[in-house]
N, CA, C and O atoms as CSV, one atom per row, in Angstrom:
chain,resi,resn,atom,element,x,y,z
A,1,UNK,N,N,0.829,-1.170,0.000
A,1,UNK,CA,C,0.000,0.000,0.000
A,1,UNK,C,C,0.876,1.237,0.000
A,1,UNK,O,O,1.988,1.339,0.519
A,2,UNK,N,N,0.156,2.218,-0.706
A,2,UNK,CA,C,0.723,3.529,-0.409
A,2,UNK,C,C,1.161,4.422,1.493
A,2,UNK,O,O,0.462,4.332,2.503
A,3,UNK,N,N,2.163,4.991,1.379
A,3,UNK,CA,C,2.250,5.657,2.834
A,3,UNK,C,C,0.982,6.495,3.519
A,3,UNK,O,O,0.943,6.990,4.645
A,4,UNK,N,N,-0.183,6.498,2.338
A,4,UNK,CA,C,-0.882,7.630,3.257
A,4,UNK,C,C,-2.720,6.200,2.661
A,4,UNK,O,O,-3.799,6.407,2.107
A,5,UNK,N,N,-1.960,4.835,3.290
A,5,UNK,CA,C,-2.815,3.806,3.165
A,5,UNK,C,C,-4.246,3.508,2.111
A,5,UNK,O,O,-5.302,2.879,2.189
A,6,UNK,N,N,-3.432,4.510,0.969
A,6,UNK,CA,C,-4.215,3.912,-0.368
A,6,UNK,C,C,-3.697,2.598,-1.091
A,6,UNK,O,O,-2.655,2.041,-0.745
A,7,UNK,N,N,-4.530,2.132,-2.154
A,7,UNK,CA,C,-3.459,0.643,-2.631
A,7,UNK,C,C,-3.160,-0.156,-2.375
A,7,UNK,O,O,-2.249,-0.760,-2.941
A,8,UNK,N,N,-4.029,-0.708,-1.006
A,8,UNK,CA,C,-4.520,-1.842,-0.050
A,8,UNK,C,C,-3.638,-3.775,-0.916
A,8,UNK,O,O,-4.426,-4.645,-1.287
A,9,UNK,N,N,-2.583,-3.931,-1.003
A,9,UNK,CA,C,-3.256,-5.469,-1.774
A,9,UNK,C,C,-2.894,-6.408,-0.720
A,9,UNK,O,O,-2.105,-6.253,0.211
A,10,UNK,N,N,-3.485,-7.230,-0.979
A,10,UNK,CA,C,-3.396,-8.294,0.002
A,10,UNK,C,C,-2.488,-9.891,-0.858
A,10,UNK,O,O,-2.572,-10.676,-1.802
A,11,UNK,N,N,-1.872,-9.616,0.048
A,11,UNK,CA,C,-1.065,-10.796,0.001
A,11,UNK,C,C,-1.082,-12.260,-0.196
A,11,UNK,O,O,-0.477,-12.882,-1.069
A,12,UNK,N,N,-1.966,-12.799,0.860
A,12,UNK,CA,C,-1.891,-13.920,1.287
A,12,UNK,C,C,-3.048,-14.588,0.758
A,12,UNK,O,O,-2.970,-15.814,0.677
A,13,UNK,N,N,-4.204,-13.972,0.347
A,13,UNK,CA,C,-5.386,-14.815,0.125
A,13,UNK,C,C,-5.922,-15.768,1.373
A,13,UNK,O,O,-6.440,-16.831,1.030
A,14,UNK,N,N,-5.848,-15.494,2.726
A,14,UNK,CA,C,-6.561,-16.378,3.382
A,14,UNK,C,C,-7.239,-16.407,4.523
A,14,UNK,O,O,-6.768,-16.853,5.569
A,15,UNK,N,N,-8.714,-15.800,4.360
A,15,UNK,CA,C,-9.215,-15.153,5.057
A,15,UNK,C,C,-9.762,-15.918,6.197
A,15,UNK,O,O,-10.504,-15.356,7.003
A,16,UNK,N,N,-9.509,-16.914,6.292
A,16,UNK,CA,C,-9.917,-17.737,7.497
A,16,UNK,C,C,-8.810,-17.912,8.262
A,16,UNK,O,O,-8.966,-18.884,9.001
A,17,UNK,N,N,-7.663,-17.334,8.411
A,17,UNK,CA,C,-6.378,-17.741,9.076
A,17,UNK,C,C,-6.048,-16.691,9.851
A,17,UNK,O,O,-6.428,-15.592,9.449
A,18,UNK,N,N,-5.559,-16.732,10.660
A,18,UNK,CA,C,-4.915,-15.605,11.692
A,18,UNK,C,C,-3.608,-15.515,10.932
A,18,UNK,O,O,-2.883,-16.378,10.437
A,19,UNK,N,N,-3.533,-14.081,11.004
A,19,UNK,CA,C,-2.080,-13.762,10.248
A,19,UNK,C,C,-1.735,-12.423,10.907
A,19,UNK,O,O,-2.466,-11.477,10.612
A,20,UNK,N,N,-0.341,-12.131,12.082
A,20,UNK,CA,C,-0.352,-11.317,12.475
A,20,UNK,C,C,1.010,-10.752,12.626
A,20,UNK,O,O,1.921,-11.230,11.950
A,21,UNK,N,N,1.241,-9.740,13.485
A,21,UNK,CA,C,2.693,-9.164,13.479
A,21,UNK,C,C,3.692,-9.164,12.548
A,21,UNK,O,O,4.805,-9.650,12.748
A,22,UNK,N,N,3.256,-8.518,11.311
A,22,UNK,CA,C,4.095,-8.327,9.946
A,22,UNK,C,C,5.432,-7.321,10.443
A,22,UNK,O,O,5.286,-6.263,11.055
A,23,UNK,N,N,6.426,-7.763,10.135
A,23,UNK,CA,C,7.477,-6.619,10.177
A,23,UNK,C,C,8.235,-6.720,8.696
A,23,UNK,O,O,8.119,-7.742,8.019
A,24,UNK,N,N,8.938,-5.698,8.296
A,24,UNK,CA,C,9.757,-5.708,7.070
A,24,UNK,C,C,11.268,-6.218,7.445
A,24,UNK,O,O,11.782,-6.255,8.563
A,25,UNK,N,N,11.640,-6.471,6.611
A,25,UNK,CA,C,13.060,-7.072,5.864
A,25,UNK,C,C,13.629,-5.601,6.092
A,25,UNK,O,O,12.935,-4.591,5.980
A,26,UNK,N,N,15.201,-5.611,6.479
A,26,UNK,CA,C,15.728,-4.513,6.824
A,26,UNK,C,C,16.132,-3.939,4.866
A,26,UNK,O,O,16.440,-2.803,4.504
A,27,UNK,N,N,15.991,-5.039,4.092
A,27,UNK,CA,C,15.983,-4.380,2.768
A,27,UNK,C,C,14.865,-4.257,1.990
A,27,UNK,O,O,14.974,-4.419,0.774
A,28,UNK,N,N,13.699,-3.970,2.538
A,28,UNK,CA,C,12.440,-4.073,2.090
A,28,UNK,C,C,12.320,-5.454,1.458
A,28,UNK,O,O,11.491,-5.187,0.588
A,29,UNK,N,N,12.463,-6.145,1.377
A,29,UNK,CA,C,12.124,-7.323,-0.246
A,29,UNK,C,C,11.262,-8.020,0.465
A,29,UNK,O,O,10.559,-8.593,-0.368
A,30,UNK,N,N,10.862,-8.342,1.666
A,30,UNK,CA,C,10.506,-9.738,2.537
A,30,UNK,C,C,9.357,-8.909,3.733
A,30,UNK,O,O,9.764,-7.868,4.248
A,31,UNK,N,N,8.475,-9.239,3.971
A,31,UNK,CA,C,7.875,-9.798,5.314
A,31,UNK,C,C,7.936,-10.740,5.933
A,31,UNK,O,O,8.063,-11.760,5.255
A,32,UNK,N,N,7.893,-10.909,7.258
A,32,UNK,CA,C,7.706,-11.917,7.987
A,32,UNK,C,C,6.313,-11.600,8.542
A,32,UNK,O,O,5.620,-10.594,8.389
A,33,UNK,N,N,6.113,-12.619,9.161
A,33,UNK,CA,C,4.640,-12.602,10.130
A,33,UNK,C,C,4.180,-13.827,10.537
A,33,UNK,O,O,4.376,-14.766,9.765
A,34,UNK,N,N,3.684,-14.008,11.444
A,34,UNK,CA,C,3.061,-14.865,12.279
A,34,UNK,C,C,1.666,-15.602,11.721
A,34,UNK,O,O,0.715,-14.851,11.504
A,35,UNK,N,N,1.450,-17.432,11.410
A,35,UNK,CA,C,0.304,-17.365,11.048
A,35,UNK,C,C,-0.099,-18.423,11.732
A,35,UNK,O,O,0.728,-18.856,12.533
A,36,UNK,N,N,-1.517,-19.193,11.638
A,36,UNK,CA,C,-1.848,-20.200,12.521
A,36,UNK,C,C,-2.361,-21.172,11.197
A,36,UNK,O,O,-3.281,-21.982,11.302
A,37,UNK,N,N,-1.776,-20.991,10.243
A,37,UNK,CA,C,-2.339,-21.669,8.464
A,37,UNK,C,C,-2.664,-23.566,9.331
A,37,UNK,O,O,-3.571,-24.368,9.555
A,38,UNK,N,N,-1.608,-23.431,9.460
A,38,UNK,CA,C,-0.954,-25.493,9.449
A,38,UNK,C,C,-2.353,-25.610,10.315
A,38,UNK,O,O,-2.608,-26.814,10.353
A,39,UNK,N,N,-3.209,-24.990,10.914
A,39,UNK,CA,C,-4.662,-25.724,11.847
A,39,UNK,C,C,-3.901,-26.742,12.881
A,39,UNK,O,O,-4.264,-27.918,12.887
A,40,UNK,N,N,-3.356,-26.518,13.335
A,40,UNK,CA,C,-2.677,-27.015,14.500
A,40,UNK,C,C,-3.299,-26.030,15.788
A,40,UNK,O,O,-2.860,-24.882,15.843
A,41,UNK,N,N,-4.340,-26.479,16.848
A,41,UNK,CA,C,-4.810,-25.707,17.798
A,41,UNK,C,C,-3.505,-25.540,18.560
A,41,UNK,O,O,-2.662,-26.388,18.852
A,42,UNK,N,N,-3.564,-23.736,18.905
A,42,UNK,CA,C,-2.468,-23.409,19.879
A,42,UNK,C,C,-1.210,-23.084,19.270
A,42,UNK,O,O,-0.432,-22.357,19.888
A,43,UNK,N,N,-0.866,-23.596,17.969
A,43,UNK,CA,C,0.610,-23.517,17.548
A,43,UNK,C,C,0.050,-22.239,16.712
A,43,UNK,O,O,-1.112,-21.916,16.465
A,44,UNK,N,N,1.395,-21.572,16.331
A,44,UNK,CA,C,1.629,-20.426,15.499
A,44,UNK,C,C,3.098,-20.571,14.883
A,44,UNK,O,O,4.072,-21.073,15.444
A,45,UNK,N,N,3.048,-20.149,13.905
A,45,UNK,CA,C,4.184,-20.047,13.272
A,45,UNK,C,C,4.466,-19.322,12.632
A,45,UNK,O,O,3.640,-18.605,12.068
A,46,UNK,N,N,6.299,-19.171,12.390
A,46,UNK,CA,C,6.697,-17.320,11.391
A,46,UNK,C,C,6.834,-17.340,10.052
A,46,UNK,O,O,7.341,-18.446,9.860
A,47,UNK,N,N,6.770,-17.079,9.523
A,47,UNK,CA,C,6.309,-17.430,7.996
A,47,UNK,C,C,7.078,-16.370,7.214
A,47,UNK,O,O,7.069,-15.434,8.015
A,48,UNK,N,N,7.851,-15.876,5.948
A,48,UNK,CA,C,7.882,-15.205,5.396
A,48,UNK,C,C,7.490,-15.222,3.865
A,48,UNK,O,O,7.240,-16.209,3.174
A,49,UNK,N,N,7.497,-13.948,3.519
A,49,UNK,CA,C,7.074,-13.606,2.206
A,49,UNK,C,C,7.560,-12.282,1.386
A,49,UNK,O,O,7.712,-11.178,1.909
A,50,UNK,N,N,7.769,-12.574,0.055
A,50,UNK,CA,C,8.278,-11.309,-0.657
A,50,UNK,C,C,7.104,-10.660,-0.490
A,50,UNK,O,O,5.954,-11.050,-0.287
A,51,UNK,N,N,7.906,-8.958,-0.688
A,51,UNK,CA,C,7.248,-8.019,-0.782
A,51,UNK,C,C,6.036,-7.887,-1.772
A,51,UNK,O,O,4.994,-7.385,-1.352
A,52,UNK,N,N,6.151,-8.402,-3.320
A,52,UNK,CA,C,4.892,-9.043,-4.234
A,52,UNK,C,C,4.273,-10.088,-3.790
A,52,UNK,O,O,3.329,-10.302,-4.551
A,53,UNK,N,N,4.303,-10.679,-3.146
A,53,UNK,CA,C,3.625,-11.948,-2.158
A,53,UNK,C,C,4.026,-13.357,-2.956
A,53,UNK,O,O,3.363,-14.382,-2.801
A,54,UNK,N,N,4.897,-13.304,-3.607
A,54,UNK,CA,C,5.711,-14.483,-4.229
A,54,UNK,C,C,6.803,-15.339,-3.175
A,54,UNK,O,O,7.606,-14.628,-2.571
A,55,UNK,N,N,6.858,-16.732,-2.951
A,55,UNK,CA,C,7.934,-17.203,-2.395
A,55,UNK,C,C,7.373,-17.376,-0.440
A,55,UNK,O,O,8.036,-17.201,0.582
A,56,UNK,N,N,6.030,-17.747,-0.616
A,56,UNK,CA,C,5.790,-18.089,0.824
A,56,UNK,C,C,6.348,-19.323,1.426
A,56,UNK,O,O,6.226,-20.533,1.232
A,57,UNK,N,N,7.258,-18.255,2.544
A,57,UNK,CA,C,7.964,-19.859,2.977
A,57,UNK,C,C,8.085,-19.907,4.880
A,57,UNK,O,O,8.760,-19.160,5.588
A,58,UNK,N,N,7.198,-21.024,5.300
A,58,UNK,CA,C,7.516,-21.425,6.669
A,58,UNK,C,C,8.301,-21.283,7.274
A,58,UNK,O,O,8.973,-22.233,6.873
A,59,UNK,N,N,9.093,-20.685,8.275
A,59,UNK,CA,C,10.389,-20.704,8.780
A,59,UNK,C,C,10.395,-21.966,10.319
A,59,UNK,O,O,11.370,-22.596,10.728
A,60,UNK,N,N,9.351,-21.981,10.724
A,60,UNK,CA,C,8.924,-22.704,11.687
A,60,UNK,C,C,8.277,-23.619,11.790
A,60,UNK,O,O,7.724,-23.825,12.870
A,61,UNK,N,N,8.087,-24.595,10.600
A,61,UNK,CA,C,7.348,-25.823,11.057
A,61,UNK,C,C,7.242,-26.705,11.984
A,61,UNK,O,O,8.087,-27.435,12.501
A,62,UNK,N,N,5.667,-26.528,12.228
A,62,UNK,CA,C,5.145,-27.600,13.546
A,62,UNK,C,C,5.097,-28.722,12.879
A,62,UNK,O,O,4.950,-28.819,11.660
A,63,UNK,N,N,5.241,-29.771,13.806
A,63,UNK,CA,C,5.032,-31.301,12.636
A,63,UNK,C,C,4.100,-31.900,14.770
A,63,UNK,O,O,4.461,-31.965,15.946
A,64,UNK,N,N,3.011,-32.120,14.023
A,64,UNK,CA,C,2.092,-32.767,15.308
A,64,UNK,C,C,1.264,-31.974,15.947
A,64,UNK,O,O,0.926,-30.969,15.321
A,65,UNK,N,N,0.848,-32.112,16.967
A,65,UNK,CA,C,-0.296,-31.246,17.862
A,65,UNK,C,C,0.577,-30.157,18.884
A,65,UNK,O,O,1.787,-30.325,19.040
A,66,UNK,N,N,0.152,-29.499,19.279
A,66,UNK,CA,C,0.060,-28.748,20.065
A,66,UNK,C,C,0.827,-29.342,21.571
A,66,UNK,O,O,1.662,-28.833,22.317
A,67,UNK,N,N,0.256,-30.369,21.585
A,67,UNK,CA,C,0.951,-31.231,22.609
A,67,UNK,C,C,2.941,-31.431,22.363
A,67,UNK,O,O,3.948,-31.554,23.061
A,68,UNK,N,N,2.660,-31.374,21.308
A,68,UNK,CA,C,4.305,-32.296,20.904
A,68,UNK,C,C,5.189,-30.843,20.611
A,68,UNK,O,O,6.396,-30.898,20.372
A,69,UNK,N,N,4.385,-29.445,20.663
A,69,UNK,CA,C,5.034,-28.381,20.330
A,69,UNK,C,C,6.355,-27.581,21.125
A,69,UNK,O,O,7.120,-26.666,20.818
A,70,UNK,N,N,6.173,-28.420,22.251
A,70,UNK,CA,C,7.602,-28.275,23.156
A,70,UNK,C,C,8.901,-28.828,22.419
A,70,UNK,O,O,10.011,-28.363,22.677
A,71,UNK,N,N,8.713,-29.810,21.518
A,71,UNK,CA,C,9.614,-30.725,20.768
A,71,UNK,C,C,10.408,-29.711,20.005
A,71,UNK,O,O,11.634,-29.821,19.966
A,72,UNK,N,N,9.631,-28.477,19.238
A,72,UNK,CA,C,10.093,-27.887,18.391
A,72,UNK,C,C,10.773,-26.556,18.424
A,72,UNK,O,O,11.467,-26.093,17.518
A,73,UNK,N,N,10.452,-25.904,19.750
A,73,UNK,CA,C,11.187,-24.836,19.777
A,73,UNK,C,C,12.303,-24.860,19.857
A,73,UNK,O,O,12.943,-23.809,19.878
């Protein structure tokens, strides 16, 4: 989006997902952010993405429940 929040696009396409705490790439190209996609109750994970929303990639995969999520940090 523009600085004075015209030009809205959305990224991710996924409106049923929690997707939160976006910060930028210290060289603009990338977001990161937080999502709860994988439907794993309780887990969250950091996710990044180019700035065109090309190249979504997990940085944190959960593998199991919520239970087993101590395993992974």
């Amino acid at each position: 989006m523009n600085a004075d929040g015209s030009n809205e696009v959305n990224l991710t396409s996924t409106p049923n997902i929690n997707e939160d705490q976006p910060a930028w790439s210290p060289d603009g190209t990338r977001i990161a952010f937080t999502s709860d996609r994988n439907d794993i109750a309780g887990v969250t994970d950091i996710w990044v993405i180019g700035a065109d929303g090309s190249n979504q990639t997990n940085l944190t995969p959960t593998i199991g429940g919520a239970d087993n999520f101590h395993e992974y940090r």
